[in-house]
C-alpha positions in Angstrom: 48.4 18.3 9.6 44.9 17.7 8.3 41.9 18.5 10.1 39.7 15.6 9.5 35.8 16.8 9.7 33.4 14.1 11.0 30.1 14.0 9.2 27.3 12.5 10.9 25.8 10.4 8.8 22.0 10.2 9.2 21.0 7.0 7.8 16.9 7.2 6.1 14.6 5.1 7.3 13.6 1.9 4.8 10.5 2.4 3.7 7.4 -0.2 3.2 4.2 0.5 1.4 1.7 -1.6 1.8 -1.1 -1.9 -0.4 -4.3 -2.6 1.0 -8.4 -3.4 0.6 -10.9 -4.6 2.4 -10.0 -8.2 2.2 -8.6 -10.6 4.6 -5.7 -10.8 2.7 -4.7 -7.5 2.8 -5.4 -7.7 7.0 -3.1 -10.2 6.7 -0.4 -8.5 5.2 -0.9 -5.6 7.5 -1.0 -8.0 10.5 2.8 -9.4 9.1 4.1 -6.3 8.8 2.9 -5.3 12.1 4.5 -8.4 13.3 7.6 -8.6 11.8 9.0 -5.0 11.9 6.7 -3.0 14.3 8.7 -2.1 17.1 11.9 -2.1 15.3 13.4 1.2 14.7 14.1 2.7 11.2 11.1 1.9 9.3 8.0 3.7 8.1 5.0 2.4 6.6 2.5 3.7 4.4 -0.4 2.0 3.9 -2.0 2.7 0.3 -5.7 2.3 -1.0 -6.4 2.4 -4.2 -10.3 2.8 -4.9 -11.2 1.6 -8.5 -14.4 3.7 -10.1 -16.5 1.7 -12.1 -16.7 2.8 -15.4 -19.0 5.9 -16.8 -22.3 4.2 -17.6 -22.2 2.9 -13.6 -23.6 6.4 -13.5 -26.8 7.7 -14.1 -25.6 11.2 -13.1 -22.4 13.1 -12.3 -24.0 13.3 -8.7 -24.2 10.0 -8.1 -20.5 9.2 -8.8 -19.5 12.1 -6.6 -21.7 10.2 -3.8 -20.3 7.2 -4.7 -16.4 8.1 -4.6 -17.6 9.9 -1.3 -18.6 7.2 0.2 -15.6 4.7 -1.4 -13.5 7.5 0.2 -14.7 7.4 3.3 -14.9 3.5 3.9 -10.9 3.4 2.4 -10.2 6.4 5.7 -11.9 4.0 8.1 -9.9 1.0 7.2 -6.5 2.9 6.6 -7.1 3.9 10.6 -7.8 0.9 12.0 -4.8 -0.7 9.8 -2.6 2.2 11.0 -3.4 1.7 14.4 -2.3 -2.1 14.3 0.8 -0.8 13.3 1.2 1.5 16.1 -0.1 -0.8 18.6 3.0 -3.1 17.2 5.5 -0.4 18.2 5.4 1.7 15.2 5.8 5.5 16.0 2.8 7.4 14.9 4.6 9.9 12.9 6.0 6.5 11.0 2.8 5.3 10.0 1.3 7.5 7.0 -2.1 6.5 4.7 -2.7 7.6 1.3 -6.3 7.1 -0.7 -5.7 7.2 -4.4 -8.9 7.9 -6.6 -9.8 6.9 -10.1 -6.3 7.3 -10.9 -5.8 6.1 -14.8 -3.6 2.8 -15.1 -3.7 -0.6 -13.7 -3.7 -1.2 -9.9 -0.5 -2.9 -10.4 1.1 -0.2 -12.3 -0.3 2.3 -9.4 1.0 0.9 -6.9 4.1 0.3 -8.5 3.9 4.2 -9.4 3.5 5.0 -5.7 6.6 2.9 -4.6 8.9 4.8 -6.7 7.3 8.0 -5.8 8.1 7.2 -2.1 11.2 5.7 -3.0 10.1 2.2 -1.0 12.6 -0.5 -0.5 9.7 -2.7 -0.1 5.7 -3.2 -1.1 4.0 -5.3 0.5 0.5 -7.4 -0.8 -1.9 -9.9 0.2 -2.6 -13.1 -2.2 -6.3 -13.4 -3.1 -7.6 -16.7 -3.7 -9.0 -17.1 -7.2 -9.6 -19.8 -9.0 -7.6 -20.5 -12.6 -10.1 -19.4 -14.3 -10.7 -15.9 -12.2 -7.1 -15.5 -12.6 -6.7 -16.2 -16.4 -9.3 -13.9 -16.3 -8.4 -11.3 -14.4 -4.9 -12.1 -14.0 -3.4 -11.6 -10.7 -2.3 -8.4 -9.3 0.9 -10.0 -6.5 1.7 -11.9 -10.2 2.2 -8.9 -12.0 4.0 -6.6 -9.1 6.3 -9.8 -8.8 7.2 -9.2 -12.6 7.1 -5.8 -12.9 8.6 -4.1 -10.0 12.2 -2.7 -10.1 14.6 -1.9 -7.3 12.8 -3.2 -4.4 11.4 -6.1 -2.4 7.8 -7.7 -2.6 6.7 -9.9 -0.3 3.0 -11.4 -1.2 1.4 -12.3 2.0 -0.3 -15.8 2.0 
């Protein structure tokens, strides 16, 4: 007779990164998450911020662009807490709720955050929609565009 052994399977937690700024939008999309799976159990969230330096001639010295990612730095920290503790407050645990800043990392934001979700291994990112006009966005082009296109293996959902 066979012994059978019984494993206990630990299932992971799904995981959502959310990217954020200091826009309304991206409040919103923190607020939906918060609202549609805080309280729930087996989900984490990270909440990502992405701080774009301007370009070298910004500058007038190095100093000044330490100062200024200093500061960038520290506004991102301030947001990412008060964003975290929405999600708390929503019935996240606080050991599920992690921030990350990112720096004057090279690439676009979308291939950055894109980066960041396979890193983590997300099952989900999450963005808000800015409003731009046609021309902003022919422009520009449209970052919850170009993560709906480009991302592999996971959800998106683009928060209106």
């Amino acid at each position: 007779m066979k012994k059978i052994l019984e494993t206990e399977s630990k299932t992971r937690d799904k995981h959502i990164l959310v990217a954020v700024d200091p826009s309304e939008s991206s409040k919103r999309a923190v607020l939906y998450v918060a609202d549609f799976v805080g309280g729930f159990p087996g989900f984490t969230v990270t909440l990502l911020s992405i701080i774009n330096e301007p370009g070298e001639d910004f500058f007038e010295t190095d100093d000044e662009r330490k100062i200024w990612i200093s500061n960038a730095t520290e506004k991102s920290v301030t947001l990412l807490g008060k964003y975290r503790q929405i999600l708390i407050q929503s019935g996240f645990p606080e050991e599920k709720v992690k921030t990350r800043v990112c720096v004057d990392a090279p690439g676009s934001l979308t291939e950055l955050i894109l980066s960041f979700q396979c890193d983590l291994n997300c099952c989900t990112v999450v963005v808000g929609r800015h409003h731009k006009s046609k021309t902003e966005e022919f422009l520009f082009g449209s970052i919850s565009s170009r993560i709906i296109h480009d991302a592999k293996n996971c959800a998106i959902w683009v928060v209106e």
